[in-house]
C-alpha positions as MATLAB code, in Angstrom:
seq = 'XXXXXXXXXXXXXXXXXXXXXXXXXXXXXXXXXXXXXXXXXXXXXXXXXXXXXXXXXXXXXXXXXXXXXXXXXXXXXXXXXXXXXXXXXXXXXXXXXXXXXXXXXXXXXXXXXXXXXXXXXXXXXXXXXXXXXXXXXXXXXXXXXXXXXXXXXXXXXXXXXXXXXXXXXXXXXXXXXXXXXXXXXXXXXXXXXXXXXXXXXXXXXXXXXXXXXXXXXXXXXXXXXXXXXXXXXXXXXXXXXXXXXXXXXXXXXXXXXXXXXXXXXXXXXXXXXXXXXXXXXXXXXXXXXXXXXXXXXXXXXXX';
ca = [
      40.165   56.343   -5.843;
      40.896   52.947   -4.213;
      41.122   49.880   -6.220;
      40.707   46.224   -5.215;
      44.049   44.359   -5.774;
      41.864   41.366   -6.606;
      38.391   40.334   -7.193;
      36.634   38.603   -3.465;
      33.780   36.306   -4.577;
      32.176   36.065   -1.141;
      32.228   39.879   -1.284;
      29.779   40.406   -4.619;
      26.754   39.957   -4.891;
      24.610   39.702   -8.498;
      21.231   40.101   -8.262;
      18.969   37.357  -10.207;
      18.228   38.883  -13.739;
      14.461   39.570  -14.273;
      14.669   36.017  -16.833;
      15.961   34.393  -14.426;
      13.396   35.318  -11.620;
      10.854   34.372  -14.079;
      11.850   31.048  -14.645;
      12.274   30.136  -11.047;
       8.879   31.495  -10.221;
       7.417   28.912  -13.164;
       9.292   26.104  -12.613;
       8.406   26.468   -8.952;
       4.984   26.735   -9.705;
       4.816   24.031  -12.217;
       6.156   22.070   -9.265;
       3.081   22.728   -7.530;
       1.209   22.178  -10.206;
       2.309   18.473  -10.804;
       2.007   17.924   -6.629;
      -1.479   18.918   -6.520;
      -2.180   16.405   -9.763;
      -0.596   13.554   -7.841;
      -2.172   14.715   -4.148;
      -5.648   14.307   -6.253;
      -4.974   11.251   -7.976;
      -4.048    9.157   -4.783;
      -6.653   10.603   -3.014;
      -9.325    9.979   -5.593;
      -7.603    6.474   -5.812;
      -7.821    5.773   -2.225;
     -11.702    7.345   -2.358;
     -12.773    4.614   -4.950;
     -11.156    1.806   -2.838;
     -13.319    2.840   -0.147;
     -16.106    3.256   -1.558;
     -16.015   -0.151   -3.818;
     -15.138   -1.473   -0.713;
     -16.874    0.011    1.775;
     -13.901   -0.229    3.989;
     -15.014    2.497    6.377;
     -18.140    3.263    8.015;
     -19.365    6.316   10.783;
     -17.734    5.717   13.787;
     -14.807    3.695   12.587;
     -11.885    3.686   14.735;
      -8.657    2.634   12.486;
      -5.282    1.596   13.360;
      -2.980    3.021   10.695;
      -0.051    0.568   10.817;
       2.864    2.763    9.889;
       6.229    0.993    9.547;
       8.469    3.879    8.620;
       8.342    3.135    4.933;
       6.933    5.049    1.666;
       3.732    3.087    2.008;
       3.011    3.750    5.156;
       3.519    7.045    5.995;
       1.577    7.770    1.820;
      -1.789    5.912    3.337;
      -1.426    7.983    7.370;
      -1.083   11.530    5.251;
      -3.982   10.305    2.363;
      -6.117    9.195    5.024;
      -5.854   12.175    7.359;
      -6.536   14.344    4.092;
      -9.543   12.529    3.579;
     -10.872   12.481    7.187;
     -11.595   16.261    7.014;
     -14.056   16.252    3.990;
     -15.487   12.419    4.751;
     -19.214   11.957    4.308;
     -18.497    9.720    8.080;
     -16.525   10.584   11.067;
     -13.677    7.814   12.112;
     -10.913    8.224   14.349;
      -7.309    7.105   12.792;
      -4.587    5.419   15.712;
      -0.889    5.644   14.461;
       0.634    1.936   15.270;
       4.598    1.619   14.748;
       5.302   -1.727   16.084;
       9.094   -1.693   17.371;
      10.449   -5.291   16.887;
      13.654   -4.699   18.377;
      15.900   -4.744   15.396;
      19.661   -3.020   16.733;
      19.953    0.717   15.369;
      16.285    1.106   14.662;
      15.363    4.880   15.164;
      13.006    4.515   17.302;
      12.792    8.260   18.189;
      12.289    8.887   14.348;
       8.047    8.554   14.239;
       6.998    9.806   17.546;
       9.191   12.475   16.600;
       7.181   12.713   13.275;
       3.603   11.787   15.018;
       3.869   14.567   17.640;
       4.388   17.252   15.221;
       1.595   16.260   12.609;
      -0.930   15.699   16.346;
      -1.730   12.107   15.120;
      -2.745   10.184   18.396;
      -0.270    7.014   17.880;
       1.006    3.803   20.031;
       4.427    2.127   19.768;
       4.183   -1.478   20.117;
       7.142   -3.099   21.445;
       7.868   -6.661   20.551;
      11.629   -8.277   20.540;
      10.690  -10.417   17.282;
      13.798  -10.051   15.821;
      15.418  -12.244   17.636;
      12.868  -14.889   17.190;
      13.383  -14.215   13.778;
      16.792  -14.626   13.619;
      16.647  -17.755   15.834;
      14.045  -19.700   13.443;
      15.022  -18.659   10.227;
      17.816  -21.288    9.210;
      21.465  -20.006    7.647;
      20.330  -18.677    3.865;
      16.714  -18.321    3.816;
      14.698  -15.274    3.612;
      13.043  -13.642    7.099;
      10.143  -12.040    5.146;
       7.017  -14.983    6.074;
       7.927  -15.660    9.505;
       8.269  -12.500   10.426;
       5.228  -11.110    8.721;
       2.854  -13.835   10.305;
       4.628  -12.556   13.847;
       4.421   -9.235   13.541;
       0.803   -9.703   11.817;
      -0.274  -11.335   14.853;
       1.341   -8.681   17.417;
      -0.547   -6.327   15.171;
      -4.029   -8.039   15.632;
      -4.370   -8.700   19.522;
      -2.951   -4.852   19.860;
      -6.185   -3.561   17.872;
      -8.361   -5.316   20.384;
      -6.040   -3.837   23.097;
      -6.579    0.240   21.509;
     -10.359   -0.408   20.648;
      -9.963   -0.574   16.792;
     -11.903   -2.272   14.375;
      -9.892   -1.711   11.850;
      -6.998   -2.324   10.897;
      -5.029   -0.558    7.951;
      -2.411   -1.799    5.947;
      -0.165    0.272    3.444;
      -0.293   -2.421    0.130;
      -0.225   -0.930   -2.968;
      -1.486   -1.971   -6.524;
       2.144   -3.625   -7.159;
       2.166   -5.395   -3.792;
      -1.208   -7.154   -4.727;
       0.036   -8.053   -8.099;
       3.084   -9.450   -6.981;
       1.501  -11.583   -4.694;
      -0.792  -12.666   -7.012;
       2.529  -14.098   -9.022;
       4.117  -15.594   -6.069;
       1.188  -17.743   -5.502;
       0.606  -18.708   -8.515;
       4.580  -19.429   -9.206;
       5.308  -20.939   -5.641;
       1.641  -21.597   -3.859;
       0.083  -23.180   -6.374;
      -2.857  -21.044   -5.674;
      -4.771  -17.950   -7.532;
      -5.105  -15.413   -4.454;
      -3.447  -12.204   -4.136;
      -3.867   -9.306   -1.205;
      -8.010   -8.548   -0.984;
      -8.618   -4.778   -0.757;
     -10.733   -5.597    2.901;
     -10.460   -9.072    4.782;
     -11.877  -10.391    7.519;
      -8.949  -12.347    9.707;
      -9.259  -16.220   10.226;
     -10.482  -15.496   14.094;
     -13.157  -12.953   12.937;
     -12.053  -10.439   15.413;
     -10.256   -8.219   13.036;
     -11.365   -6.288    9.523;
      -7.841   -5.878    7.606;
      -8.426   -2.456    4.624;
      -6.014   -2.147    2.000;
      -7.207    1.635    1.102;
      -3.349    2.102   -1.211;
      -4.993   -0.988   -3.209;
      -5.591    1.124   -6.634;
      -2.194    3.501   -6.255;
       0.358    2.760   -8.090;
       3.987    2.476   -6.260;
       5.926    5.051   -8.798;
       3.336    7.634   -7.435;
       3.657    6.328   -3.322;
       7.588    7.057   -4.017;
       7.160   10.426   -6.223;
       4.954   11.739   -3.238;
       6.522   10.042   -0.632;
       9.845   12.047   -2.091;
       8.045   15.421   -2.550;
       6.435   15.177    0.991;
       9.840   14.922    2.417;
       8.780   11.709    4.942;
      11.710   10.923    7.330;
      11.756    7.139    5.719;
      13.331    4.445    8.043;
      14.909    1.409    6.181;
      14.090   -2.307    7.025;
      17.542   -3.864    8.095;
      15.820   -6.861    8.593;
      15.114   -8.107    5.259;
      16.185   -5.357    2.793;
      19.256   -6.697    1.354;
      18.705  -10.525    1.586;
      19.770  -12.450   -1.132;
      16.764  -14.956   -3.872;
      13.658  -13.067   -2.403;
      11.569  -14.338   -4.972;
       9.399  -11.233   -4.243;
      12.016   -8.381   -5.597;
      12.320  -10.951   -8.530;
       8.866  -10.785   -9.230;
       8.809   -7.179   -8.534;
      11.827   -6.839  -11.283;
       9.623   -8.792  -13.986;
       6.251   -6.558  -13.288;
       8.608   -3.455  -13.799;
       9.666   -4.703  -16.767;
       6.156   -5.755  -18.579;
       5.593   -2.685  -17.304;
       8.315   -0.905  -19.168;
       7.817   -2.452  -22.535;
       4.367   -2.774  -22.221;
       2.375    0.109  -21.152;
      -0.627   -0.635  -19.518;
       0.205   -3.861  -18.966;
      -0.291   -3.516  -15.121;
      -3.499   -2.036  -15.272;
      -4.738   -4.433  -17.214;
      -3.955   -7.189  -14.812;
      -5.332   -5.160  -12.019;
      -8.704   -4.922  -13.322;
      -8.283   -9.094  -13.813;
      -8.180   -8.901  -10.082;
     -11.435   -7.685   -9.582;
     -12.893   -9.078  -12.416;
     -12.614  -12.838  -11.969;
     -14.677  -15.437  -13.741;
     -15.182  -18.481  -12.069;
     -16.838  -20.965  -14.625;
     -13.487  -20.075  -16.751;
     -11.283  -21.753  -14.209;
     -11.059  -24.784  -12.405;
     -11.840  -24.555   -8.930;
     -14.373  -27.093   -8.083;
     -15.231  -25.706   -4.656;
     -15.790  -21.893   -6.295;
     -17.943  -23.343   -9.188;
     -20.316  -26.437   -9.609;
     -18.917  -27.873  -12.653;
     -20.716  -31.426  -11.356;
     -23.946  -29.657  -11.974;
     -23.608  -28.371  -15.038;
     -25.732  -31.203  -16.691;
     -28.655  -31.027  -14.863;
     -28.493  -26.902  -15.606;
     -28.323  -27.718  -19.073;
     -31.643  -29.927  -18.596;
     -33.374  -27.162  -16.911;
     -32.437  -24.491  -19.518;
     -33.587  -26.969  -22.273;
     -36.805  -27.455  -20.554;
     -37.850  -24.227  -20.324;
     -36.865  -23.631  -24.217;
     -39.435  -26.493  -25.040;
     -41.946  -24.892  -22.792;
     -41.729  -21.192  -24.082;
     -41.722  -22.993  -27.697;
     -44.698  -24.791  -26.686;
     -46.550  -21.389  -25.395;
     -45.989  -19.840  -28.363;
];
């Protein structure tokens, strides 16, 4: 008989025990379990948000901006889900614009786009270095570049023949905007789910608008999406946004529900509660009151 002089790892192999097989087998299919739960709940999500909305109609031809980021590429794959079973045909247009920033991937999403078959157009606009010229030593990037790359975005729908145009804000981003205008505007606006743009050329959808971010990510993570970073703005120092972001997270955190809560504030506004004098007719109120009296004395009278 021959015996080993020692004992070669690479050399045995144990097969799984039964147990063990077992609990692979439901742990991988309580995996699939919990994606299918969260696959339903953004699409249902997005659903409502189109529906209460009535962002798109037959014939619809959307430009999906996709920017490389969770968002994004969570609103392309929900949408294209939803195109298959819609009550209304529309066409989607993958738009990446490419705004020059040095070591962006820029092979990264046609690589992605190709393989999926989306039809898609990169836009190619140096505003970086506009950016980076105008923005003085210490302040953030994030507005003018927005309103530049917003306005690339716009005159390139016209360009492709959309009439939409789809953006990837979530519940959070909405909220947080909400704050920022109320902290540093001075003003009670957030992000509207659908928008018509200042030149009336453009309808802007929101359909992400009732998803929360912690499911974008957990999906965005299970789906595997080849995310590109913002090097841009990512890391810049007093962005009052990622502040605000930091104090929704926490209400969140200590107060369950919190969020929702304030969401539903959103689209339930009252405008004889507040003060705008433009949104209600607070001047008028007297000679309502006169009217409503009147017609108490008459109905008394009647009767």
């Amino acid at each position: 008989m021959q015996h080993l002089d020692h004992f070669d790892p690479a050399a045995a192999t144990v097969a799984p025990t039964p147990d063990l097989q077992d609990q692979s087998a439901l742990e991988d299919a309580k995996q699939k379990r919990e994606f299918n739960k969260l696959q339903k709940r953004l699409r249902r999500e997005v659903g409502n948000a189109i529906i209460d909305y009535q962002m798109i109609n037959e014939g619809d031809r959307i430009m999906v901006c996709l920017s490389g980021g969770k968002d994004s590429y969570t609103m392309l794959e929900i949408l294209r889900n939803l195109q298959r079973n819609a009550p209304v045909n529309f066409s989607l247009v993958a738009v990446n614009m490419d705004q020059k920033q040095p070591g962006f991937p820029e092979h990264i999403l046609p690589r992605y786009l190709e393989k999926l078959g989306v039809e898609y157009r990169i836009l190619e606009r140096d505003t970086y270095s506009v950016v980076k010229e105008k923005t003085p030593e210490g302040k953030t990037t994030c507005a003018l570049c927005s309103r530049l790359r917003r306005g690339s975005l716009y005159g390139f729908a016209e360009e492709i023949g959309a009439n939409k145009i789809a953006l990837g804000h979530h519940r959070e981003d909405i909220l947080e905007t909400l704050f920022l205008n109320m902290f540093f505007g001075g003003s009670l606006k957030a992000m509207p789910p659908k928008l018509l743009s200042d030149d009336g050329k453009n309808i802007v959808i929101r359909p992400l608008a009732y998803c929360k971010e912690a499911d974008i990510a957990e999906f965005s993570r299970l789906m595997e999406f080849p995310i590109i970073p913002c090097n841009l703005c990512g890391s810049q120092p007093n962005m009052q946004r990622q502040v605000v972001k930091e104090m929704l997270a926490e209400w969140d955190k200590k107060h369950p529900g919190r969020l929702e809560s304030m969401f539903k504030a959103v689209t339930n506004v009252a405008p004889s509660q507040l003060a705008d004098r433009d949104l209600f007719d607070f001047a008028g109120l007297e000679a309502k009151q006169e009217a409503l009296m009147a017609g108490r004395i008459e109905a008394f009278s009647v009767s």
